[in-house]
C-alpha positions as a Python dict, from the first residue, in 0.01 Angstrom:
ca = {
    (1, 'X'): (0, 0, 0),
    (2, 'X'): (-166, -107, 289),
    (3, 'X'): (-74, -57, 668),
    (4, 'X'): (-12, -321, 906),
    (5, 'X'): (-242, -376, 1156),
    (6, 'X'): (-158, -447, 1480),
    (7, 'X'): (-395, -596, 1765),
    (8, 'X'): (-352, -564, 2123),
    (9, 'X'): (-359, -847, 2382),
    (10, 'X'): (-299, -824, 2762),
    (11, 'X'): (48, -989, 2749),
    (12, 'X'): (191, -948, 2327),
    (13, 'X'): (131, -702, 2090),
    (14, 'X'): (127, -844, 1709),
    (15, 'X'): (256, -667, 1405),
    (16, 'X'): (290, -893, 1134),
    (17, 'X'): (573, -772, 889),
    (18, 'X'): (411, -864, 572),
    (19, 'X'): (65, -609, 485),
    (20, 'X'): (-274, -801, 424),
    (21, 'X'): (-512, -963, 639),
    (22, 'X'): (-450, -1124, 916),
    (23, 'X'): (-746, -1391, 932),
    (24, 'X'): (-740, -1422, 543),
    (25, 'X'): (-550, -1725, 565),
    (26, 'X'): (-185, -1648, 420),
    (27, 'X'): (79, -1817, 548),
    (28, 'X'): (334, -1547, 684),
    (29, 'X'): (709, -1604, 691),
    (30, 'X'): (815, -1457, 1019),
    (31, 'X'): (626, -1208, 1246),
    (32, 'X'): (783, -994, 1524),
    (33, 'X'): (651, -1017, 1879),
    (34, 'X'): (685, -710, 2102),
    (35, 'X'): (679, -865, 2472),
    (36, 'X'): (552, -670, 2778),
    (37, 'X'): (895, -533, 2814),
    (38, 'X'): (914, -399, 2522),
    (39, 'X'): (1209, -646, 2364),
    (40, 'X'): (1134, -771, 2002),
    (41, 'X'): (1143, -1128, 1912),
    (42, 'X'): (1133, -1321, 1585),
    (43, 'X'): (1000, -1606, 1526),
    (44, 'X'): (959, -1867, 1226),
    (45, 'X'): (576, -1982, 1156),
    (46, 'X'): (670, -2301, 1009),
    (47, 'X'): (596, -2674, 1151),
    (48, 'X'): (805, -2923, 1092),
    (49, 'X'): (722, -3266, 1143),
    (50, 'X'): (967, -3426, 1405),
    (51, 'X'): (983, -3797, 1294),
    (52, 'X'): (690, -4078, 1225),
    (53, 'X'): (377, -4175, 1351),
    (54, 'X'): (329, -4489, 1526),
    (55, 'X'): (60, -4597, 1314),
    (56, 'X'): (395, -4523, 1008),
    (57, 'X'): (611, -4738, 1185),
    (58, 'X'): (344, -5054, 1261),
    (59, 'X'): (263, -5057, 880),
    (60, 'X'): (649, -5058, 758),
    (61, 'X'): (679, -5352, 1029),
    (62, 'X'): (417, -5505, 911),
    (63, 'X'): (505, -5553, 541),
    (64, 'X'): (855, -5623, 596),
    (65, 'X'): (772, -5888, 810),
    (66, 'X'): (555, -5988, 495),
    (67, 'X'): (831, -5984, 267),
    (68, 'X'): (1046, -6188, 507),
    (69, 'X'): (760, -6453, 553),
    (70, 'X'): (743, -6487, 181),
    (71, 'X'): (1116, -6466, 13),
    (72, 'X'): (1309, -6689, 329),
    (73, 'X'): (1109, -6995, 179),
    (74, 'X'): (1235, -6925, -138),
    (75, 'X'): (1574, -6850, -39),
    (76, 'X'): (1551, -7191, 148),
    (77, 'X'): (1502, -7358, -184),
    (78, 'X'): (1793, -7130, -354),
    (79, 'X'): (2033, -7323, -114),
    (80, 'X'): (1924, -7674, -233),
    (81, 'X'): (1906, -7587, -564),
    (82, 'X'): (2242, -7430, -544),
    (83, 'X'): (2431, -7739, -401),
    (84, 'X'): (2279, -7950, -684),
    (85, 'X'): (2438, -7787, -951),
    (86, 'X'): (2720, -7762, -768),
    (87, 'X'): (2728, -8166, -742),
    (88, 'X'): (2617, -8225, -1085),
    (89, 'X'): (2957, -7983, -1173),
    (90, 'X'): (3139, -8209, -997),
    (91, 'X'): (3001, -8508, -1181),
    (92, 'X'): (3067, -8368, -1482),
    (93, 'X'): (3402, -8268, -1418),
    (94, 'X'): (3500, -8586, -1296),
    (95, 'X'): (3396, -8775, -1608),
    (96, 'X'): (3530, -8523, -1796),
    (97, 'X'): (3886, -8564, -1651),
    (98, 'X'): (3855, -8917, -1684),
    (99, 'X'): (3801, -8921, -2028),
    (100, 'X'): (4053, -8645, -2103),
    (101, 'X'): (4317, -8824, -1863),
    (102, 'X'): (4202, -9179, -2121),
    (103, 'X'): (4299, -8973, -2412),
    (104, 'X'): (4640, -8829, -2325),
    (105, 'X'): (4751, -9165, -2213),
    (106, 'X'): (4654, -9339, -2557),
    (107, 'X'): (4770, -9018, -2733),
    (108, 'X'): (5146, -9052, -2593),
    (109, 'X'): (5139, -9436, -2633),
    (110, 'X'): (5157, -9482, -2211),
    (111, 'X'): (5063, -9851, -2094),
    (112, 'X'): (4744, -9870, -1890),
    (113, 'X'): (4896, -9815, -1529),
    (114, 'X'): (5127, -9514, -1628),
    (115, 'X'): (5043, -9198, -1499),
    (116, 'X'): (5040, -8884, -1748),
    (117, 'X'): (5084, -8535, -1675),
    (118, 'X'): (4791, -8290, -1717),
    (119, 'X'): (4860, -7915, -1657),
    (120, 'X'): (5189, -7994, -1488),
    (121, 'X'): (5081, -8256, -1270),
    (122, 'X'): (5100, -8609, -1293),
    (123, 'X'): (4796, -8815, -1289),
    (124, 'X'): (4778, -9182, -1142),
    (125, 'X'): (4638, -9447, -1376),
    (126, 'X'): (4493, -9792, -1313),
    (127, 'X'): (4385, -9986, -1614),
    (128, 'X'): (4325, -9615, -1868),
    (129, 'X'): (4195, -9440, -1619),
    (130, 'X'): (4268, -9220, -1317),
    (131, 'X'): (4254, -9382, -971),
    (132, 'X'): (3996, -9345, -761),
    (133, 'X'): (4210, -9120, -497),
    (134, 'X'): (4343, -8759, -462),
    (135, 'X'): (4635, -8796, -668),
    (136, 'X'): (4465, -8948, -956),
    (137, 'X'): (4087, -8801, -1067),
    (138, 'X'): (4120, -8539, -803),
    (139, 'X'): (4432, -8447, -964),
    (140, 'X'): (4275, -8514, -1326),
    (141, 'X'): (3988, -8291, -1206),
    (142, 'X'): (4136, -7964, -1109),
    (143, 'X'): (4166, -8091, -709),
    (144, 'X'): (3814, -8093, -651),
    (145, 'X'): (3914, -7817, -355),
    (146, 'X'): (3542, -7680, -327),
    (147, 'X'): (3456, -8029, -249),
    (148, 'X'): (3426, -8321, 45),
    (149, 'X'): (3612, -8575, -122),
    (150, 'X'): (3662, -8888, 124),
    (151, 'X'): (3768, -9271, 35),
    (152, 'X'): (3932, -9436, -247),
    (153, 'X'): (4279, -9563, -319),
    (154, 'X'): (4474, -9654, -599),
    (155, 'X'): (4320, -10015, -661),
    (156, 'X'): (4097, -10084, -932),
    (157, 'X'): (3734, -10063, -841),
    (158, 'X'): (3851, -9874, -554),
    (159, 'X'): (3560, -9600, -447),
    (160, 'X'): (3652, -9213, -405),
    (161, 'X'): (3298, -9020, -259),
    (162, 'X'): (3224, -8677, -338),
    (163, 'X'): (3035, -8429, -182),
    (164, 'X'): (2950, -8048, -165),
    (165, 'X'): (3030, -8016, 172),
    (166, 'X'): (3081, -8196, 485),
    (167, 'X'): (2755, -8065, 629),
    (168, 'X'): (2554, -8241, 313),
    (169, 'X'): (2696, -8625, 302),
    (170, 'X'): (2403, -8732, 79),
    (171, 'X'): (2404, -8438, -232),
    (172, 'X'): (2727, -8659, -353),
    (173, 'X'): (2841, -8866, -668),
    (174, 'X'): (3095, -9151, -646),
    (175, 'X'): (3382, -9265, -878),
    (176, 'X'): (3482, -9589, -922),
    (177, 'X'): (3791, -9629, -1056),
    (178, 'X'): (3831, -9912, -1401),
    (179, 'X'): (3804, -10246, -1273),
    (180, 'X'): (4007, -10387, -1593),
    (181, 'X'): (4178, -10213, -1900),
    (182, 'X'): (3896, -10183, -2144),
    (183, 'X'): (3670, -10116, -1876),
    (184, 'X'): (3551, -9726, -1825),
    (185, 'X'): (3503, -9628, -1480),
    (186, 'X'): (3175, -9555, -1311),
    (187, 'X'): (3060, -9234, -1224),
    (188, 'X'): (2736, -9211, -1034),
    (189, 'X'): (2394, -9035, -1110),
    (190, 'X'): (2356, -8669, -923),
    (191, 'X'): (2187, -8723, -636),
    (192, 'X'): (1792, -8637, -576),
    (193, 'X'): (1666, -8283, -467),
    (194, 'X'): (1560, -8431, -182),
    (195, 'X'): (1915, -8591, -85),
    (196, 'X'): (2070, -8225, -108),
    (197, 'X'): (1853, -8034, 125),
}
């Protein structure tokens, strides 16, 4: 086995703790220092890095502000899309209740302005179908409570509006309730893309 060697400077002497060269390039894990006064000291010979670079931190800025640029577009257009579906649910809940409200009325033999009860609620009807109001297709359609619903009455060809919201007015369908028995009330198309955005 091999003897340290130690070298001598004006302030430190240096005895590394591990045998082998000094300049050979191996990596020692701790060395002790004697100081002028004669006190030993150990010390770690390890860097660790504190943190990241500036040049790190400009680059991560830099594509996240790429990312943003490119998916708030698209989540833009997620929005839209979004409240058109939800309108064209709407629509076809409200025809749906219509028709189903039709049927239970002809099923239990009701005349044409009798209101029927669906799910434990009674449904007003003008000429087979509900009314244009909250207590008739909004009723019929499960309350429509997710919705702007605004107008109507209990009249025939009375209007009821329907929106997604009261922030979009447009992205909304309209029912208009039977205007005689025989008659089947109109639902409107779902709106254009354009109408929801």
């Amino acid at each position: 086995m091999q003897k340290p060697v130690a070298f001598r400077c004006t302030v430190f002497q240096f005895r590394p703790v591990l045998s082998g060269c000094l300049f050979c390039g191996m990596a020692f894990e701790s060395a002790l220092f004697i100081g002028a006064a004669g006190q030993l000291k150990e010390s770690k010979m390890k860097h660790q890095q504190q943190g990241f670079t500036l040049i790190e931190l400009i680059v991560v800025i830099v594509i996240l502000g790429i990312l943003a640029a490119t998916a708030l577009p698209k989540f833009a257009d997620l929005q839209v899309d979004a409240r058109l579906a939800k309108i064209q649910g709407a629509r076809g809940a409200v025809q749906s209740a219509a028709a189903l409200a039709r049927s239970l009325q002809l099923v239990q033999g009701l005349g044409p302005n009798a209101a029927v009860n669906m799910e434990g609620s009674n449904v007003t009807m003008i000429n087979g179908y509900p009314t244009a109001n909250a207590a008739g297709i909004g009723i019929a359609a499960g309350g429509l409570v997710d919705y702007s619903a605004t107008g109507g009455g209990g009249a025939a060809t009375s209007v009821r509006t329907i929106a997604t919201d009261t922030g979009h007015g447009t992205c909304s369908i309209t029912y208009r309730a039977a205007s005689a028995v025989g008659n089947s009330p109109a639902v409107s198309a779902a709106p254009a893309r354009a109408s929801c955005i």
